[in-house]
C-alpha positions, 0 to 999 in steps of 0.5 A, spaced: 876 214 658 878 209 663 886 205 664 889 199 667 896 201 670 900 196 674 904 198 680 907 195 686 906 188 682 898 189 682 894 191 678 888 197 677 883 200 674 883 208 674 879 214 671 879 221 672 878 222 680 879 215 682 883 214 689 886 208 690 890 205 696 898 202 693 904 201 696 907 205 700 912 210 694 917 215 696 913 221 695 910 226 699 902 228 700 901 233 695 907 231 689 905 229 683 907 222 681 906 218 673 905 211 671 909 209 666 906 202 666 898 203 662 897 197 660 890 198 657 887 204 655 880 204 653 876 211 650 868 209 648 868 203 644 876 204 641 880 200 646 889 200 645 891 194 649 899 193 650 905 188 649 906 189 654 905 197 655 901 202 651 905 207 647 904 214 648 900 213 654 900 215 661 897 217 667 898 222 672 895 223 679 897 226 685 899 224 692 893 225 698 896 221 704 900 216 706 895 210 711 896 203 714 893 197 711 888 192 715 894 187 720 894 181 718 896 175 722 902 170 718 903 163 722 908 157 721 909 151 724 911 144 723 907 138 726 911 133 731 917 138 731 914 143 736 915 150 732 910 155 733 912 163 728 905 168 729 907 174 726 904 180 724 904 185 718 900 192 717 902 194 709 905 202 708 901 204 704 899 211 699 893 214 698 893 217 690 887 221 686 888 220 678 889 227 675 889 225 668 889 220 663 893 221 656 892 217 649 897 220 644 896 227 646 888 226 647 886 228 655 881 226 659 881 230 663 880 237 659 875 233 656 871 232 662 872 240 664 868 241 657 864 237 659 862 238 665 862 246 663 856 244 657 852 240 663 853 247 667 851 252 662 845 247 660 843 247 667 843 254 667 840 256 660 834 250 664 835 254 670 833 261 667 828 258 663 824 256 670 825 262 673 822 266 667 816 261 666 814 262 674 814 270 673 810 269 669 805 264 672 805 269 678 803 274 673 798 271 671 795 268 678 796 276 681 792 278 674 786 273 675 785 274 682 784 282 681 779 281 675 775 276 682 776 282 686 773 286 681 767 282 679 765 281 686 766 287 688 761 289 682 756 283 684 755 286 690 754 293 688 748 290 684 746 287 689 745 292 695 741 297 689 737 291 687 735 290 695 733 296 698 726 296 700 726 289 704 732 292 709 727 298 709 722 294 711 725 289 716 727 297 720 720 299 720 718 293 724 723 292 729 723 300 730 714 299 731 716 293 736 722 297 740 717 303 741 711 298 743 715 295 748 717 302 750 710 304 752 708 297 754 714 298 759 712 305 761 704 303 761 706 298 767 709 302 772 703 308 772 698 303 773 702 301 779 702 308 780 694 308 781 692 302 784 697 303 791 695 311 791 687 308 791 689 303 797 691 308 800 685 313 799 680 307 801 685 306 808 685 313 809 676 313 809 676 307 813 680 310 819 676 316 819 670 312 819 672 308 826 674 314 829 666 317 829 664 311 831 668 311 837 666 318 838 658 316 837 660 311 843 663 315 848 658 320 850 652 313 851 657 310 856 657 317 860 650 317 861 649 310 863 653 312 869 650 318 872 
């Protein structure tokens, strides 16, 4: 539902919750003020059109503030007479919200509460039907998702009684090749061990050998001498 009303000699088109800017009134922010002069109303298709007020209407609304216009320039003068007039105007105004609209007994405004209150419950109902679809969507992924677990935990169970012998025989293998590097490894020093103590034997032998020699030797130098 929307209204014409007349104000200040101009004229405005309101609904419920309009502010508009009109001439400054001699009401205070926060009265509450009514137009006598509706000159259309309009609900749906039926329109009332006044001559030149509609009968059993009127609208109320509410003052919010009091403001000042944009300044406009007013200048005069008239030619071959030397007559300059610059004047400026800033207009009084008051800001208004409409509160209500009533055609022969029938509100706008408590039409727009059930309104709004149907919209709200609607949203609401729409509100609980999403949050009991999600629960149930979030039941059902947590469901899915402990059967997976519980078939793959199964899977491999299977798995590890069907597959015992290869696993046995891959230890077998590195176990033979760990002790083969074991006796290899103990092998290689005792060899070692054997070669230098015959080097030794062998330089011991040939040291005593060159020392009879030189004690052979000896006594034939003497001899030659006497």
């Amino acid at each position: 539902m929307y209204a014409v009303i007349e104000t200040g000699g101009k004229q405005y088109r309101v609904e419920v919750g309009t502010e508009l800017e009109i001439e400054r009134l001699e009401a205070a922010p926060g009265d509450a003020i009514a137009f006598d002069r509706v000159l259309l109303v309009a609900d749906g298709d039926a329109a009332s059109i006044g001559r030149p007020v509609v009968a059993n209407a009127s609208v109320s609304g509410e003052i919010v503030r009091r403001d000042r216009g944009e300044k406009l320039i007013s200048f005069k003068y008239r030619p071959k007479a030397r007559r300059r007039v610059k004047k400026g105007h800033r207009q009084e105004l008051s800001v208004v919200r409409i509160s209500d609209i009533v055609l022969d007994g029938k509100s706008a405004a408590k039409d727009l509460a059930k309104a709004e209150a149907a919209r709200k419950t609607e949203r609401e109902r729409l509100e609980d039907a999403a949050r009991k679809q999600a629960e149930q969507d979030a039941a059902l992924a947590a469901k899915l998702a402990a059967e997976k677990a519980r078939t793959t935990k199964a899977d491999d169970a299977a798995k590890a009684k069907a597959a015992p012998k290869p696993a046995a025989k891959v230890a077998t293998k590195s176990t033979a090749k760990t002790k083969a590097d074991t006796t290899g490894a103990g092998a290689k020093p005792a060899a070692k061990a054997t070669a230098a103590k015959g080097a030794a034997t062998k330089s011991t032998t040939a040291k005593t050998s060159s020392a009879k020699a030189s004690t052979r030797s000896a006594p034939a130098k003497k001899t030659q001498k006497d």
